[in-house]
VMD Tcl script that builds the backbone (N, CA, C; Angstrom):
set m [mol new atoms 258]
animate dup $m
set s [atomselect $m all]
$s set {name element resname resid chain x y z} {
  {N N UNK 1 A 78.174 85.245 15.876}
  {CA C UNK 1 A 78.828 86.530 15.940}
  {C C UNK 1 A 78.285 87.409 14.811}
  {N N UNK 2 A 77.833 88.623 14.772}
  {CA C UNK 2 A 77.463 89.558 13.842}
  {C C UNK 2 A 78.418 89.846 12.929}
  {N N UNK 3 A 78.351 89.841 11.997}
  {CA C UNK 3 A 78.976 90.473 10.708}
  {C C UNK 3 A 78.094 90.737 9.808}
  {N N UNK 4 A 78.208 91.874 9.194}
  {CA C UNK 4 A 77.036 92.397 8.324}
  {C C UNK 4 A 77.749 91.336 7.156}
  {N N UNK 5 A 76.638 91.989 6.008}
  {CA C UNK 5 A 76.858 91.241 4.457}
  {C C UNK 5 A 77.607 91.548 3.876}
  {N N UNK 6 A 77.862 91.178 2.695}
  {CA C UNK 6 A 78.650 91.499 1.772}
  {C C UNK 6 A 78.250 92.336 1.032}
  {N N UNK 7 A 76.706 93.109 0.979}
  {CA C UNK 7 A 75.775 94.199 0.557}
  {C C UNK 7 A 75.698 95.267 1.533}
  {N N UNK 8 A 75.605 94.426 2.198}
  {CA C UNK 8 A 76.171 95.841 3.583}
  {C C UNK 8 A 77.224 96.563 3.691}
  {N N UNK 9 A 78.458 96.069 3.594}
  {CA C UNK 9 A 79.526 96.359 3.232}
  {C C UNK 9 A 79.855 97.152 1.869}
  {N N UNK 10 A 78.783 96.958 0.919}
  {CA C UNK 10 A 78.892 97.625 -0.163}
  {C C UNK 10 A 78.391 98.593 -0.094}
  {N N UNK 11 A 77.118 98.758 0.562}
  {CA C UNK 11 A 76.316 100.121 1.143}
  {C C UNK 11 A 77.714 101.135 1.953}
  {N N UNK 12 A 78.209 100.429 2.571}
  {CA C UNK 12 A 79.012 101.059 3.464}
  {C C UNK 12 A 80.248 102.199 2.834}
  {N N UNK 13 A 80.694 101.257 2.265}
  {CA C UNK 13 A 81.941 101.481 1.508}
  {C C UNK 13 A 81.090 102.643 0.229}
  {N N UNK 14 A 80.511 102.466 -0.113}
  {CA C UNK 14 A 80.019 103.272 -1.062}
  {C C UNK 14 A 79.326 104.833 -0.138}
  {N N UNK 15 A 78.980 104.573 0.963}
  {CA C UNK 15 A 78.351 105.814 1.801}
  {C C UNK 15 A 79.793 106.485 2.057}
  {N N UNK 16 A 81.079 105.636 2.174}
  {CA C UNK 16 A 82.273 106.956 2.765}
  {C C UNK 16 A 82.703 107.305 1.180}
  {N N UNK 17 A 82.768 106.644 -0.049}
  {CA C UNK 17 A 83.733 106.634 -1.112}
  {C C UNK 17 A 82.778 108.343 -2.214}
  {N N UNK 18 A 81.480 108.282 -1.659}
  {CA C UNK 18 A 80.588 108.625 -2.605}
  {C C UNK 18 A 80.433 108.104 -4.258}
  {N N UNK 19 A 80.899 106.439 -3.748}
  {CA C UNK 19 A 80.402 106.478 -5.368}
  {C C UNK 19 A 79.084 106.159 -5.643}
  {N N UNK 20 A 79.006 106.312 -7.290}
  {CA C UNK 20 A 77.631 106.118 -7.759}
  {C C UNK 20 A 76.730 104.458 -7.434}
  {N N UNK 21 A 78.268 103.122 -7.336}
  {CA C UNK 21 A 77.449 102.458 -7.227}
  {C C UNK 21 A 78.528 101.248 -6.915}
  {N N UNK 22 A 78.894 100.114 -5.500}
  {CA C UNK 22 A 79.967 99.579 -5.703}
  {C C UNK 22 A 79.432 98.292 -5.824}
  {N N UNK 23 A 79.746 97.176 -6.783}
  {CA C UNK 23 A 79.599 96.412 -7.074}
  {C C UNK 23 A 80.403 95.300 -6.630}
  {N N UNK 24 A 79.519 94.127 -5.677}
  {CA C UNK 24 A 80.387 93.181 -4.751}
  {C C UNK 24 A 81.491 92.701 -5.227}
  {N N UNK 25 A 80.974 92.293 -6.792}
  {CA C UNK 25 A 82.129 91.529 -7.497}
  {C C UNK 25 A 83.265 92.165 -8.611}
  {N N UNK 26 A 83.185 93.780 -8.516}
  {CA C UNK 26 A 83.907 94.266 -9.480}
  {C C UNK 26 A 85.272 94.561 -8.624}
  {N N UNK 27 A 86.906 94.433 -9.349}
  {CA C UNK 27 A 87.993 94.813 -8.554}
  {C C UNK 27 A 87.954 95.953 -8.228}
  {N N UNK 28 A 88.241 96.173 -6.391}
  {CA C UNK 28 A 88.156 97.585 -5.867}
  {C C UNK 28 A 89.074 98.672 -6.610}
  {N N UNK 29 A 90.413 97.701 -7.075}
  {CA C UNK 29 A 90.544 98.707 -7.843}
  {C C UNK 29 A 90.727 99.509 -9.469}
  {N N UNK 30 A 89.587 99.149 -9.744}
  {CA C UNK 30 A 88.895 98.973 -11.237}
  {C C UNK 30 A 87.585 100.146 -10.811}
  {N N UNK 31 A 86.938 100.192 -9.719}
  {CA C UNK 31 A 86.164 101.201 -9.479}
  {C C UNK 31 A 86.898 102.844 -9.158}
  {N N UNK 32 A 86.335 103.415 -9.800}
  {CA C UNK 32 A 87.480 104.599 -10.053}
  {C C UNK 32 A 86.579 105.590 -9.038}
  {N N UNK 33 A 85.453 105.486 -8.245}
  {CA C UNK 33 A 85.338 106.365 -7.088}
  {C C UNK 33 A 86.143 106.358 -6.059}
  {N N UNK 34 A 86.720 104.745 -5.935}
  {CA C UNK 34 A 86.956 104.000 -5.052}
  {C C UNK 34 A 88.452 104.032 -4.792}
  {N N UNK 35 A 89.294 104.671 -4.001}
  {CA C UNK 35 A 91.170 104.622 -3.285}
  {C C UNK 35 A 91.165 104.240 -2.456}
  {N N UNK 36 A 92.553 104.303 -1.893}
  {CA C UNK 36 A 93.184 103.816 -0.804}
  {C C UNK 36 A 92.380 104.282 0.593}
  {N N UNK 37 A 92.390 105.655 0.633}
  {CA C UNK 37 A 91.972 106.477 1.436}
  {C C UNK 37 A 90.718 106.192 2.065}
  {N N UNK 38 A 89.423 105.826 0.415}
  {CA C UNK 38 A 87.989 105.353 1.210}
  {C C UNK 38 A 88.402 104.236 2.042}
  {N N UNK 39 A 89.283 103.187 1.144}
  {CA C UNK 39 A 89.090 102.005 1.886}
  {C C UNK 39 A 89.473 102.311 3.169}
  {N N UNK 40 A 90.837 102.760 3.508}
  {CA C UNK 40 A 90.940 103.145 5.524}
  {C C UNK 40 A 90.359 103.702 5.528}
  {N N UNK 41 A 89.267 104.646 5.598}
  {CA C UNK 41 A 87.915 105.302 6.366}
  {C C UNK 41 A 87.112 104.256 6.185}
  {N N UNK 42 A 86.648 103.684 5.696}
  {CA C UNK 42 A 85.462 102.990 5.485}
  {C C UNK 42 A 86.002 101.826 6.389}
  {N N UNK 43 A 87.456 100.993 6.865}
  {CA C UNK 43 A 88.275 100.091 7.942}
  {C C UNK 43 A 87.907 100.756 9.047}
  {N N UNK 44 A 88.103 101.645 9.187}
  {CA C UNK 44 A 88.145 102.348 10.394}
  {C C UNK 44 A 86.616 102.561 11.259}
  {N N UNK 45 A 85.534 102.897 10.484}
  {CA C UNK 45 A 84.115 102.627 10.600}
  {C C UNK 45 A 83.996 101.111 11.222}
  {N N UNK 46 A 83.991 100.533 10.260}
  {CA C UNK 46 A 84.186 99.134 10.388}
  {C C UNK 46 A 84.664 98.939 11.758}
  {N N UNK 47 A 86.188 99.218 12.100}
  {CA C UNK 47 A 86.092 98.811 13.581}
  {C C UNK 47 A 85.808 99.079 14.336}
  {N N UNK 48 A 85.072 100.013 14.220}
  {CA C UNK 48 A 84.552 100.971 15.487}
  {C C UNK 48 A 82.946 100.608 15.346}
  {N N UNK 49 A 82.358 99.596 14.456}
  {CA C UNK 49 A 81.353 99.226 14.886}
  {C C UNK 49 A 80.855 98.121 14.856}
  {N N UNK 50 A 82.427 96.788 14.196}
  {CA C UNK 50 A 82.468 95.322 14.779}
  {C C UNK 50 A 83.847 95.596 15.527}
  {N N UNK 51 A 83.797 95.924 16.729}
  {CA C UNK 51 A 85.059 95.924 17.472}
  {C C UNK 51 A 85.036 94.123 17.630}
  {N N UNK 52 A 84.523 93.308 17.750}
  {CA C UNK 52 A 85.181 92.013 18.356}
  {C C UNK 52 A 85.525 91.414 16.823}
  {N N UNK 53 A 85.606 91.656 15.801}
  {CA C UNK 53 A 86.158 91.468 14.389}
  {C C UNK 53 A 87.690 91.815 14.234}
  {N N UNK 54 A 89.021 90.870 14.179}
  {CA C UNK 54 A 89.700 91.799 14.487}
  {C C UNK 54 A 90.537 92.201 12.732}
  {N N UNK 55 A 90.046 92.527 12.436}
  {CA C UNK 55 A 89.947 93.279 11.440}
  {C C UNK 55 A 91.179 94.789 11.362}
  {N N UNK 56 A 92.166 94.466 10.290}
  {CA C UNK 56 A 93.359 95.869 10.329}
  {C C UNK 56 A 93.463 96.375 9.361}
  {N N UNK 57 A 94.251 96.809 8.726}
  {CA C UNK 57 A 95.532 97.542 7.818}
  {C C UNK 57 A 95.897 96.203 7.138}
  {N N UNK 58 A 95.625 95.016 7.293}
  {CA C UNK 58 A 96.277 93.467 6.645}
  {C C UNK 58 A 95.256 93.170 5.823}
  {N N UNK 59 A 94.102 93.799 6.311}
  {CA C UNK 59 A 93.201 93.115 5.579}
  {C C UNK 59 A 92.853 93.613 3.590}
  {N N UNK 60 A 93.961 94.635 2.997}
  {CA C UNK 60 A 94.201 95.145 2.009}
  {C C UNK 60 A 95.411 94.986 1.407}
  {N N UNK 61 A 96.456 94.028 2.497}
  {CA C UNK 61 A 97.465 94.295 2.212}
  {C C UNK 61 A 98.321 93.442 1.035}
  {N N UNK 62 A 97.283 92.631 0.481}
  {CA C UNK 62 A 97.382 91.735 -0.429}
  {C C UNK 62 A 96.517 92.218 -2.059}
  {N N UNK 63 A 96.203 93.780 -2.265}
  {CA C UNK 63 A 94.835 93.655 -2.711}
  {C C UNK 63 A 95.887 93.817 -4.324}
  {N N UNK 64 A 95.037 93.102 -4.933}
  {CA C UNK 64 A 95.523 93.190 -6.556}
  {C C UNK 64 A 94.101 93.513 -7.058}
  {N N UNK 65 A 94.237 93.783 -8.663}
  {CA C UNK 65 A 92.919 94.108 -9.550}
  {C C UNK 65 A 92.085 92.584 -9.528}
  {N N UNK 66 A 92.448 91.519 -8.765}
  {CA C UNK 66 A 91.193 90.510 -8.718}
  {C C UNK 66 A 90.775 90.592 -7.511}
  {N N UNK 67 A 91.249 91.511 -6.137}
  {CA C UNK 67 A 89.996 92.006 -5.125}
  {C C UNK 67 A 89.452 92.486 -5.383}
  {N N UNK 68 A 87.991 91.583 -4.553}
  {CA C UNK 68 A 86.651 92.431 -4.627}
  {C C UNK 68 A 86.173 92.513 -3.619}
  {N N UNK 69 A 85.019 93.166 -3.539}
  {CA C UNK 69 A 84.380 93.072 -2.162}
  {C C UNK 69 A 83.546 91.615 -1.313}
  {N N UNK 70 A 83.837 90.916 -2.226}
  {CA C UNK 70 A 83.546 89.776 -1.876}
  {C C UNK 70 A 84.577 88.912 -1.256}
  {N N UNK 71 A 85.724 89.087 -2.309}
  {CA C UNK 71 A 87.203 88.547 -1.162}
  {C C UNK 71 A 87.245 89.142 -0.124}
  {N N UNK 72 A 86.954 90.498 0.221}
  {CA C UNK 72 A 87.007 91.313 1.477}
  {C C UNK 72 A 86.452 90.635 2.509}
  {N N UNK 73 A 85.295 90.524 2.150}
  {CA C UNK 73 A 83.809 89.864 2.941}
  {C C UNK 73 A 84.600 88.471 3.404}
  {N N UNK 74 A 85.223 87.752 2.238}
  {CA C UNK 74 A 85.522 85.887 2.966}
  {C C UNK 74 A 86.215 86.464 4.208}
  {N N UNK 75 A 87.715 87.357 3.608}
  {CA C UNK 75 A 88.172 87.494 5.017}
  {C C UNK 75 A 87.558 87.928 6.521}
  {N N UNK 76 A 86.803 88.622 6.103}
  {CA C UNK 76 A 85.922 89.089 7.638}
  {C C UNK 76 A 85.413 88.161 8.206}
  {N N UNK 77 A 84.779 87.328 7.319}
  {CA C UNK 77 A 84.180 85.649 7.966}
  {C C UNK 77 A 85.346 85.189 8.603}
  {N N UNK 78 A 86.894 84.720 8.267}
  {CA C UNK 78 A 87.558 84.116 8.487}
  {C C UNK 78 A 87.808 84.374 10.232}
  {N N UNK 79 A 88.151 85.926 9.615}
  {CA C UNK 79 A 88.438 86.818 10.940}
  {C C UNK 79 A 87.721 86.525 12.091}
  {N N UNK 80 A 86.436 86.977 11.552}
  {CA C UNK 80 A 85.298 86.185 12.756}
  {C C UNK 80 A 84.979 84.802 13.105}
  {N N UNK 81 A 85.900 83.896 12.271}
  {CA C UNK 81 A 85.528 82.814 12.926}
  {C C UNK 81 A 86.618 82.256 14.164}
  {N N UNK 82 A 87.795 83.148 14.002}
  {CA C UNK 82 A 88.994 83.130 14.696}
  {C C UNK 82 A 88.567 83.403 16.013}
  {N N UNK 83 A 88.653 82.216 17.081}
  {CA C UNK 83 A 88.705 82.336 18.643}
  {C C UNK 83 A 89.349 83.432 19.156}
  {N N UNK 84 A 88.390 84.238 19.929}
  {CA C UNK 84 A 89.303 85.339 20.866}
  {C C UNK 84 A 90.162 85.093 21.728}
  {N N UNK 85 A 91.103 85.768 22.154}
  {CA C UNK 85 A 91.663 85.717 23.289}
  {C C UNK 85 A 91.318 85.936 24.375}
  {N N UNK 86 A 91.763 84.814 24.892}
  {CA C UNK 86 A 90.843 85.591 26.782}
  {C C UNK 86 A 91.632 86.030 27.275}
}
mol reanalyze $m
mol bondsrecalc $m
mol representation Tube
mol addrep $m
């Protein structure tokens, strides 16, 4: 199943946030380009271009100053490794 990287994701997130530079392993929220707001735009991208990822609004809903974009990333693996429904 496709899932981009965890650099990809940083490209990403950094193309809606305009920041200077997001770093996989720094807490999202410790990067001060970086709010609430990029993160749902930058979710929302996201599902609209891994729709079979099922990927929400949950996937932040735990986030403290030790998320990073790398915890982000495990969950998307997880997500994607989760059997669809038929």
């Amino acid at each position: 199943m496709e899932l981009p990287t965890v650099e990809e994701l940083a490209e990403q997130l950094q193309a809606v946030s305009g920041a200077a530079e997001v770093d996989v392993d720094a807490a999202l929220q410790q990067i001060s380009d970086i709010d609430s707001l990029d993160l749902m735009e930058w979710l929302y991208g996201f599902q609209n271009k891994y729709p079979h990822i099922p990927a929400d609004e949950s996937l932040f809903s735990d986030i403290d100053d030790a998320t990073t974009l790398r915890t982000v990333h495990a969950k998307l693996v997880a997500l994607a490794a989760q059997p669809t429904e038929a």
